[in-house]
C-alpha angles and dihedrals in degrees: 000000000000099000089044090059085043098058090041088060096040082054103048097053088054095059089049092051093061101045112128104252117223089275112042115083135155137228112268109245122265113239101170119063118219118244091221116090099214104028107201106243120236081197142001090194146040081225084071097050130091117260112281091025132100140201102260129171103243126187090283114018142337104293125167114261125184130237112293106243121228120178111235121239114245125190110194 
């Protein structure tokens, strides 16, 4: 019963630990492929963008996006 409650635990940290902070996010997938064989890029890195924006691939092209916004739960 120990080692269960011990792996559970283990388990449990290393989710934790992988969980995404406040400010790490990733690009949204691209799930549309551009006709154009050499897309021009708005960006080649986040350091180009604006604050609060990343280099992301796009359907045609890097261009800078903004942080997806997702409204936090609040129980009061």
């Amino acid at each position: 019963m120990k080692t269960v409650a011990a792996l559970l635990l283990v388990g449990m940290l290393i989710v934790w630990t992988e969980l995404p902070t406040g400010s790490a996010w990733s690009c949204p997938p691209v799930r549309v492929t551009c006709a154009r064989p050499n897309p021009p890029n708005q960006c080649y890195s986040s350091q180009q963008c604006p604050p609060n924006h990343k280099c992301c691939p796009s359907s045609c092209g890097r261009r800078c996006i903004s942080h997806p916004f997702f409204p936090s739960l609040s129980y009061s």
